[in-house]
C-alpha positions in Angstrom: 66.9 98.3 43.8 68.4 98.5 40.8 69.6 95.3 38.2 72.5 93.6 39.2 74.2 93.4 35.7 77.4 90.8 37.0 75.7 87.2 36.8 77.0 85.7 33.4 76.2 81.7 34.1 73.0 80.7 32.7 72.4 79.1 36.0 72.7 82.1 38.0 70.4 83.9 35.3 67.7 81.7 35.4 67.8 81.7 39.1 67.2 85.3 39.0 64.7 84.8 37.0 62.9 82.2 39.2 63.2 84.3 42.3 61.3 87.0 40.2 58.8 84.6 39.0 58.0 82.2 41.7 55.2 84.6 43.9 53.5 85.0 40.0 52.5 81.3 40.5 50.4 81.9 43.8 47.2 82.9 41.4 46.2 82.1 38.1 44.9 83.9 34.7 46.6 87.0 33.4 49.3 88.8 35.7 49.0 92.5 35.7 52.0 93.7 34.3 51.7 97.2 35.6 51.3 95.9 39.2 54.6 94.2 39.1 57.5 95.3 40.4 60.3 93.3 39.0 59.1 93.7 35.5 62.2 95.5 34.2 64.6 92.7 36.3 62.5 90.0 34.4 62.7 91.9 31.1 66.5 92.1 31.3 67.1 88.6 32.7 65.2 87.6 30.2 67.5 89.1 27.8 70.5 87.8 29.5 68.8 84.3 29.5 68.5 84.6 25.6 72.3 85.9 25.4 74.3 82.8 27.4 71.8 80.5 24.9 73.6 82.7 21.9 76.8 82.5 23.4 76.9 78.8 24.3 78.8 75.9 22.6 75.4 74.4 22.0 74.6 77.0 19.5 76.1 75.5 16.3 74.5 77.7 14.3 76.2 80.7 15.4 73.2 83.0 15.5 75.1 86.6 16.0 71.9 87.8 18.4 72.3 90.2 21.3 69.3 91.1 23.3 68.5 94.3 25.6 65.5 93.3 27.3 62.4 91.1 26.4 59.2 93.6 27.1 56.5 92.5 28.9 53.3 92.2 27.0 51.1 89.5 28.4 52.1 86.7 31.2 49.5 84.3 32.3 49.6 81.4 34.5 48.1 78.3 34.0 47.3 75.7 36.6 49.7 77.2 39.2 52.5 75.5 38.0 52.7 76.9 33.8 53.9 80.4 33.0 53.6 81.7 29.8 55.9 84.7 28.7 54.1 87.0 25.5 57.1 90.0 24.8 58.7 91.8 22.3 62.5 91.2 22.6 64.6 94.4 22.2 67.8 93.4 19.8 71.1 95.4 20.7 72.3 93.1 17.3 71.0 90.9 14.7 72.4 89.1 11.9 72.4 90.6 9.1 70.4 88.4 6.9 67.4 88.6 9.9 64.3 91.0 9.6 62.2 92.0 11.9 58.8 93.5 12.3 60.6 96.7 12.9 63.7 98.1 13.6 65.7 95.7 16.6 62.1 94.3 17.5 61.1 90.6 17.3 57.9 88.5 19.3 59.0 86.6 22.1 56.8 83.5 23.3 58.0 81.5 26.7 56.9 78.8 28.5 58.0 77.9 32.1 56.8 75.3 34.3 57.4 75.4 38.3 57.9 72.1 39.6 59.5 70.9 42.7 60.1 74.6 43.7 62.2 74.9 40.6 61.4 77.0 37.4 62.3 75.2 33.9 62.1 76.4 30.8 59.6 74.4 28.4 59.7 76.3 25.1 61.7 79.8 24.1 60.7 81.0 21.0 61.2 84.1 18.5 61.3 85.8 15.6 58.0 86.0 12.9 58.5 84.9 9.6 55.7 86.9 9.0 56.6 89.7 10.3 53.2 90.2 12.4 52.3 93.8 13.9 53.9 93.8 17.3 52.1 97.0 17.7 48.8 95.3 17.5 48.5 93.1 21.0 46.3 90.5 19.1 49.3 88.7 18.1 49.3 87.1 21.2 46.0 85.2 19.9 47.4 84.7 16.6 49.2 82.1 14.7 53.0 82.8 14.6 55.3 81.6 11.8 58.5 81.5 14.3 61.4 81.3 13.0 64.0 80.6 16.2 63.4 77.8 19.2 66.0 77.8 21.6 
């Protein structure tokens, strides 16, 4: 099955997203990420999420970001009803003033919480003023400097 790339409304996107995450809630701890099929459907979603928050009216300060895909690095799940997103988004643009830890890659943190069979996002946050080494998975356990909430 391969990604349906149409859906534009955020609402549409994030119930994609939900459809994609919903089973993940069933157990706690760390999900394997290998072991999951819709990993790149989540990863692009994810991306697309990202883009109608860029694109919307709400964002006043006019962020010129474009994301590809937000790679899976860690997900756990917390008390069957908390889902938290570790990734590394993939940029297709950036503004011109932003850096990155290298070349069109930035850390990704998300939160989620599934309640009343509905997925809402808590927190969506990105970009290290630090610049920490995304190549080095212990970032997840370290302190980020972020620089963007949405």
């Amino acid at each position: 099955m391969g990604v349906k790339r149409e859906l534009k409304e955020p609402e549409d996107i994030l119930l994609k997203v939900s459809e994609i995450m919903k089973p993940l809630f069933k157990n706690n701890g760390v999900v394997n990420i290998d072991q999951l099929k819709s990993r790149n459907e989540l990863e692009y979603f994810l991306a697309q999420l990202m883009n109608t928050k860029f694109t919307s009216n709400k964002n006043k300060q006019g962020w010129n970001f474009g994301a590809d895909e937000v790679i899976a690095i860690q997900i756990k799940i917390e008390k069957n009803n908390e889902l938290k997103y570790f990734g590394k988004i993939k940029w297709i643009s950036t503004p011109k003033n932003h850096q990155c830890y290298k070349s069109y890659l930035d850390p990704f943190y998300g939160v989620f919480k599934y309640e009343n069979n509905k997925i809402k996002i808590q927190e969506f946050v990105f970009g290290d003023y630090d610049r920490t080494d995304l190549d080095n998975e212990n970032w997840i356990n370290a302190e980020i400097n972020w620089m963007y909430d949405l």
